[in-house]
N, C-alpha and C positions, 0 to 999 in steps of 0.2 A: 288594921283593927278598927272598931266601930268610934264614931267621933261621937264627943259629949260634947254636944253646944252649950258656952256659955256667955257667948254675945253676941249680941247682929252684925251679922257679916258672913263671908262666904268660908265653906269649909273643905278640904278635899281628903279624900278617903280614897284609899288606893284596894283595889278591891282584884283578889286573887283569879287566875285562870279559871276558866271553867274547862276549858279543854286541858291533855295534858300529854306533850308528844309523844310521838312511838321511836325507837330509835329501832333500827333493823337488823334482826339475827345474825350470828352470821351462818355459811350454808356452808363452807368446803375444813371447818375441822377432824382431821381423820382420827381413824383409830384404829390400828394392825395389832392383830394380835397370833401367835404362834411362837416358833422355836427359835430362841437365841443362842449367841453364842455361849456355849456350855458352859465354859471356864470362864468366863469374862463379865458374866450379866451382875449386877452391883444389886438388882435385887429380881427374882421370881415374881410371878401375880400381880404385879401393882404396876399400875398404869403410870407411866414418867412422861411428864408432859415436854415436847422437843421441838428446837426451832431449825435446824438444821443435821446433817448428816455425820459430822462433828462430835455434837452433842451425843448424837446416838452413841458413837465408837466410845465416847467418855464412859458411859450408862451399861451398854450391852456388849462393848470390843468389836463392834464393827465384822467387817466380812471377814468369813473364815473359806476351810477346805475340809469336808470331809464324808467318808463314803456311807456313814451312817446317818449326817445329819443332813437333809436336804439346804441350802442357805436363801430359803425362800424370801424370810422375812430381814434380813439388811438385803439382800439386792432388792426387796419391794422399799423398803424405806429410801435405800439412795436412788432409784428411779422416781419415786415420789415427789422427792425435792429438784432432782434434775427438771424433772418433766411441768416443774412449776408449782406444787404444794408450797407452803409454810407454816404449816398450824397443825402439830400431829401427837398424838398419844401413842405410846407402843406397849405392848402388856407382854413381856417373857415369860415361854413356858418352859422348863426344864425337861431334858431329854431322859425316858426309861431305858436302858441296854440289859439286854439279855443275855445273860451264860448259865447255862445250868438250870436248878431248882431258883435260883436269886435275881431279883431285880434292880440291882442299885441306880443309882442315878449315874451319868455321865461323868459327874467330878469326883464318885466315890469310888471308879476303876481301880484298882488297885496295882493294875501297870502303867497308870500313869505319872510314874516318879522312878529316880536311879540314885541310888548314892556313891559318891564318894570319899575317900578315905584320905587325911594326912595322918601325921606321924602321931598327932594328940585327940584329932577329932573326926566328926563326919558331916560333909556337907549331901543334903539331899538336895535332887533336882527337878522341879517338876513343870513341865511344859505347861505352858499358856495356852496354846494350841491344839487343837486336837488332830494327833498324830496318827488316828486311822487309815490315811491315805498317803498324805507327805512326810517324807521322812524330818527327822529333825536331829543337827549333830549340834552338843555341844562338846568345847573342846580349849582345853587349858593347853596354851602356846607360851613359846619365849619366856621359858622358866628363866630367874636368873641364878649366877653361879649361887647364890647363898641358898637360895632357895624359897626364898617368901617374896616373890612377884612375878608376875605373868601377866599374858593378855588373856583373855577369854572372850572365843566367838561363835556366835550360833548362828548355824545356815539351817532354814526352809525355805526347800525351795527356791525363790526368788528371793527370799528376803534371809539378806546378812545383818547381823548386831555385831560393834566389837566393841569392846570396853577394855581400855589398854590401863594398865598397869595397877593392875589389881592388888591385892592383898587379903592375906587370914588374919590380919591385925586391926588394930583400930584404923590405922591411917590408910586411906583409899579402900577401905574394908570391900571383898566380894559381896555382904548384904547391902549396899549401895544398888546393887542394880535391881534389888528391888523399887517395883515405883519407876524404875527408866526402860526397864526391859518389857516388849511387848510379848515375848517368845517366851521368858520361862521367869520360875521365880525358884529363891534359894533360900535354905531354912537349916538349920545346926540339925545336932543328933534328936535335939528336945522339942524339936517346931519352931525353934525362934526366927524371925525374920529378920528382926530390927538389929539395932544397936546393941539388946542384952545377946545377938545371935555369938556364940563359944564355938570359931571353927579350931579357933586355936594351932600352934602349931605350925609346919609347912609342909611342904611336898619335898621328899627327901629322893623320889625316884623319877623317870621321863616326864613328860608332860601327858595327862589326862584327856581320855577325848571319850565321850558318852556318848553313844547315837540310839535313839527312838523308830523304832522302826515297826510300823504296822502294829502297836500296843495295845489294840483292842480287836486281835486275829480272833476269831472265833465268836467274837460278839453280834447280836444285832438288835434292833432299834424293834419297839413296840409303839406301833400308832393305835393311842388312847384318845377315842373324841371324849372322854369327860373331863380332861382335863381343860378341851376348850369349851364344853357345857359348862364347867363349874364357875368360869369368867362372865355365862352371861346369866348369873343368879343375881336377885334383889340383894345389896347390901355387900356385894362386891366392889373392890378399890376402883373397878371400870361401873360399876354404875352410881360411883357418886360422881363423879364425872360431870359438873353442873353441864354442858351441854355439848355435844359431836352433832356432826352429817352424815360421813361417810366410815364404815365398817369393813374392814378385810379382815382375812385369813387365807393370805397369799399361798398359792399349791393346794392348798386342800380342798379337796374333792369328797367329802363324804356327807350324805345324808341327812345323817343325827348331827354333825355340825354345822353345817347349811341352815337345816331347822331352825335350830337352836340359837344360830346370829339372825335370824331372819325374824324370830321372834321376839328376841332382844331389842334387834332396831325400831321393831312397831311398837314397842313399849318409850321408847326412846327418840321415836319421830325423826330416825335416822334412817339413813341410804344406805345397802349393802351391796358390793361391787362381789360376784364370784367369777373366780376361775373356771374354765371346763378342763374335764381332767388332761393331764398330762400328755397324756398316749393317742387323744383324741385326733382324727386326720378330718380331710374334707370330704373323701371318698373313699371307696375299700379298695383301692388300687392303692393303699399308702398298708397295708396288713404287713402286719399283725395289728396298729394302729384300730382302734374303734370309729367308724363311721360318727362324726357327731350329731347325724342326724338317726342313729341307732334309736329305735322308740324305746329299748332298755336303758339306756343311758338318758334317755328327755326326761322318760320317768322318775329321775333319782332328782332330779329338778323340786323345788317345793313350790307351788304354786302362793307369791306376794305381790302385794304392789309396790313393797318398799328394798325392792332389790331389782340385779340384773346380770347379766354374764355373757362373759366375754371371750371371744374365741378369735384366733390359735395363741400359742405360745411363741414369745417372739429371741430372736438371735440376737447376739451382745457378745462383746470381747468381758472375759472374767478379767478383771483386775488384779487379780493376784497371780493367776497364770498366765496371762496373757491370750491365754488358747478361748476358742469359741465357745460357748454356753449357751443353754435355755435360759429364758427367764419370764416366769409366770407376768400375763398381764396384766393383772389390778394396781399394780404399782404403778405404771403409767397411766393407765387410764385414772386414778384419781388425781394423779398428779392434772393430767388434763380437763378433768370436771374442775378444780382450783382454779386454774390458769383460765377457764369461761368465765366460772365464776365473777374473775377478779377483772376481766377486758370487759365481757360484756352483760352479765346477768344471770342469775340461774336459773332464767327463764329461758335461757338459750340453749339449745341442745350440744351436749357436750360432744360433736362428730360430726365429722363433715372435713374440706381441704384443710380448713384452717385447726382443726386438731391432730395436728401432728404430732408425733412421738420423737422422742430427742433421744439418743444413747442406744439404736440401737442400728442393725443392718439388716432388718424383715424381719419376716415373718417367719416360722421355720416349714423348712419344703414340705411337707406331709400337710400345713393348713394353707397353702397358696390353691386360692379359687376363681374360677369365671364368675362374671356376672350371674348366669342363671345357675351356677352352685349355690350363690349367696342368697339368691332368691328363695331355693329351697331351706337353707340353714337358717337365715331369717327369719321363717315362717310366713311368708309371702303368696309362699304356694301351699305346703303342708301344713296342713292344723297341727300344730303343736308348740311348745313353748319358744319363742322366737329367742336365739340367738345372736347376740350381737357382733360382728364380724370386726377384724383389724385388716387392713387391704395397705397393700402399697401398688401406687401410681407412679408412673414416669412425671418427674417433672414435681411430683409433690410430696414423695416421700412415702413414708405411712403412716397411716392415719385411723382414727376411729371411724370407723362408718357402719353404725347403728346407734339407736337411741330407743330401745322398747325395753318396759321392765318383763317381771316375768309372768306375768295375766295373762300375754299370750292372746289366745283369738276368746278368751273367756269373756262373753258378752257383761257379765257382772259385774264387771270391773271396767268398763271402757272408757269410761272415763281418765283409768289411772297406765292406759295402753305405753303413754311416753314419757320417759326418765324425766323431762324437762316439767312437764307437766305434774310429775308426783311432786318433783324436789321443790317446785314451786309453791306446792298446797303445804309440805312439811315447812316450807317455812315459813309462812305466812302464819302455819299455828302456831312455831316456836316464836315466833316475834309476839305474836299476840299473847300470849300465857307468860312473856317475860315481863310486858308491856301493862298489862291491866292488874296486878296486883291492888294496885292503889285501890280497885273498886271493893275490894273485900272489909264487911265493915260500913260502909257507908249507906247515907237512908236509901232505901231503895225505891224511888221514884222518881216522876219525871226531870228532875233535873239532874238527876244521875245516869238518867237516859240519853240525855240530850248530850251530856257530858261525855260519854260511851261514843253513841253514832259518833261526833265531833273528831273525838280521836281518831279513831276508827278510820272516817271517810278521808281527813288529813293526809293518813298512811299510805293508803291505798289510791288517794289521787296523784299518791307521789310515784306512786309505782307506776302507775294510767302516762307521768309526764315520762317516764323513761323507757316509753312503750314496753312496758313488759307487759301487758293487758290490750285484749282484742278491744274491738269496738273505734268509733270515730273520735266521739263523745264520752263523758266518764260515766253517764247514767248506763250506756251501752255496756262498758267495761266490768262496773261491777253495784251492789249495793250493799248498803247497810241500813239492819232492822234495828231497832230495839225501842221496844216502845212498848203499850197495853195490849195491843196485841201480838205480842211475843210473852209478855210476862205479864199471866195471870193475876188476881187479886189471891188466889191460894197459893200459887209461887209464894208474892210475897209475903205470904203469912209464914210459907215455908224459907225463908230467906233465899229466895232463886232467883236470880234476872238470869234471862236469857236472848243471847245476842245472837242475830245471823248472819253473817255476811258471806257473801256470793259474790262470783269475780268468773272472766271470761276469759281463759287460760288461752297465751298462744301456743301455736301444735306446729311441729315443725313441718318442710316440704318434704317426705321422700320420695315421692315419686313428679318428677316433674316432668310433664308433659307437652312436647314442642309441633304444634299444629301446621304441616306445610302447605301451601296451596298455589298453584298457576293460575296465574291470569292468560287467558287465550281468546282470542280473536277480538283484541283490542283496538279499534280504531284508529288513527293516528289523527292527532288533531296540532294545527299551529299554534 
């Protein structure tokens, strides 16, 4: 504060920053968004912020099995974190199934519950599981001679629950397995679940055994892109979201949803990882498969700088079956833009040896390619939107190997050609627009300037010292304006300053080229 002298002698006054630091974005928070587990999601629409795969199964019930719903989005989330994410948003969409003139939802089937009868009451049974493909038995064992105790055990598949010595009474009560059981849950004649559940009564004849088998025969699924349009509207639970990086919607392959997250992330100064579709091969020797270099199929592409996609679909043991699976790549690949992120910078291209994929055994046969396939798929040779390849090498695995968003050979955009290069510029603006609040409000002149560049050039020399910026020198690397000439004397009549800063992005190697030469008729000398 200002000192009021009032006697000779010295005085000191401690006088505030003029500069005021920048702390830095962060660049690898994801956000997946698609279909969950039908019966298990704790809540639809709303973005649940998660630190693990755990957490997920808490939230959404983790991986399922079923021939209606594809399980794109938990095997992209646990790929995510295998592969090195930590930082993720998932938004659940509820599944439409179709029978008839009706639509209901997935959990409003109305074959998916069974009841049973004692001597006083009725207990219903309804699977946790969605039982379109894997059977499910439950089944009341080791009645005793009285009649009110048993075990009860439910087999899917690979997974057994038993809960021994059960009761319709208060003591060990059968509504107890609600809450422990991940397979089914149980309710009186009246819906009760809890403690008020009235099964009353015992089992006066054999032991009980209920099996679920195929209860949604006849049904099938309606893929609705507005359901993921209506996720990327202003004032949606994902766009108060204070800040993300990267966007999926793991499997899907359409258009109007592509659009639609492609336009959301430019609003949002975010990165969006697509899939190519499914059935997609390298060549038309893989047919009925689509060629992915089909110019029908590049076309459905939307031309961004703040996105990219990634080709084939890669192989994995299911967890729950144990048997072989597809499993879309955005899951891994953002897991591996994290994991750069976090070793070396996000100025680093997320691909190359060292991006290696964890959890999986290749690629799947229909996208394994030569060198000069990838060339083409690429867009190295064929003008059109370049595709980023996944390759496995002897000796290294597989790995990402490409880094181009989707601009393509589009001269208008060359500058925004390499993933490294966009995510670099997104964040430098996310850092900067978190960072400069403080200016709003303040007089606007030169020592608000000065204050400004200061900041500003601090930031960005810091980035110059962790070479993430070309140049030898920092005046090479990049600059900062702001000054009279950047902001007018009408600016500031109109309260405007206007800042500029420039910066010399590094562009990764792809093609690197090894020059050989003989030396002949060399002399010999002592």
């Amino acid at each position: 504060m200002p000192v009021t002298p009032s006697y000779p002698g010295l005085y000191i006054e401690e006088l505030p920053l003029s500069a005021h630091s920048i702390s830095p974005a962060p660049t690898s928070i994801t956000v997946i968004v698609g279909f969950t587990h039908p019966l298990k999601t704790v809540t639809f629409t709303e973005a649940v912020h998660l630190f693990s795969f755990t957490e997920y199964e808490r939230e959404f019930g983790g991986l399922f099995q079923s021939g209606l719903i594809e399980p794109h989005v938990p095997l992209a989330v646990n790929q995510f974190f295998l592969n090195g994410g930590s930082d993720l948003y998932v938004v659940g969409l509820d599944t439409t199934i179709v029978k008839g003139p009706d639509s209901p939802s997935y959990r409003d089937a109305p074959e998916l519950k069974s009841t049973v009868l004692s001597d006083t009451g009725s207990i219903v049974i309804r699977p946790r599981e969605p039982v379109d493909m894997v059977d499910m038995t439950v089944a009341f064992k080791n009645l005793s001679a009285s009649g009110d105790t048993f075990d009860l055990t439910i087999t899917y598949g690979r997974r057994v629950e038993t809960f021994r010595g059960r009761t319709l009474g208060a003591s060990q009560s059968l509504w107890e397995v609600n809450g422990r059981s991940n397979l089914i849950s149980v309710e009186d004649g009246s819906g009760n679940t809890g403690k008020t559940a009235n099964f009353g009564g015992k089992f006066t004849a054999a032991p009980v055994s209920v099996s679920f088998h195929n209860t949604l025969a006849g049904y099938s699924t309606v893929f609705d892109p507005t359901k993921f349009i209506a996720m990327f509207q202003e004032g949606t639970s994902l766009d108060k979201v204070p800040i993300f990086n990267i966007l999926l919607t793991p499997g899907i392959f359409d258009t109007l949803v592509n659009s639609a997250a492609l336009a959301f992330a430019e609003r949002k100064r975010a990165f969006v990882i697509l899939d190519a579709p499914v059935d997609s091969a390298t060549d038309s020797h893989s047919a009925p498969a689509t060629p992915i270099t089909d110019d029908t199929l590049l076309r459905k592409i939307p031309l961004s700088e703040n996105g990219a996609i990634y080709f084939p679909y890669l192989q994995s043991i299911d967890p729950l079956s144990g048997q072989p699976t597809e499993i879309a790549p955005s899951g891994y690949v953002a897991g591996v833009y994290a994991r750069t992120d976090a070793r070396r910078g996000v100025w680093k291209a997320p691909a190359g040896i060292e991006a290696t994929l964890s959890n999986t055994t290749g690629v799947v046969k229909r996208g394994l390619m030569t060198n000069e396939q990838q060339g083409v798929i690429y867009g190295t040779i064929a003008v059109t939107t370049p595709v980023n390849c996944l390759r496995s090498f002897p000796g290294a695995g597989t790995v990402v190997f490409g880094a181009r968003t989707l601009v393509g050979s589009n001269n208008a955009y060359a500058q925004s050609k390499y993933v490294p290069v966009r995510r670099m510029t997104l964040f430098i603006e996310q850092t900067l627009l978190a960072n400069l609040r403080w200016v709003v409000f303040e007089p606007n002149d030169e020592p608000l300037w000065i204050s400004i560049r200061t900041s500003i050039e601090n930031f960005m020399l810091s980035l110059f010292n962790q070479h993430a910026l070309q140049g030898s020198k920092p005046s090479d690397a990049f600059q900062v304006k702001c000054d009279k000439t950047t902001t007018t004397q009408d600016d500031i009549n109109n309260g405007i300053v206007n800042i500029i800063v420039a910066f010399a992005p590094l562009k990764p190697a792809e093609f690197v080229i090894i020059k050989i030469a003989q030396l002949a008729g060399q002399s010999q000398t002592a």
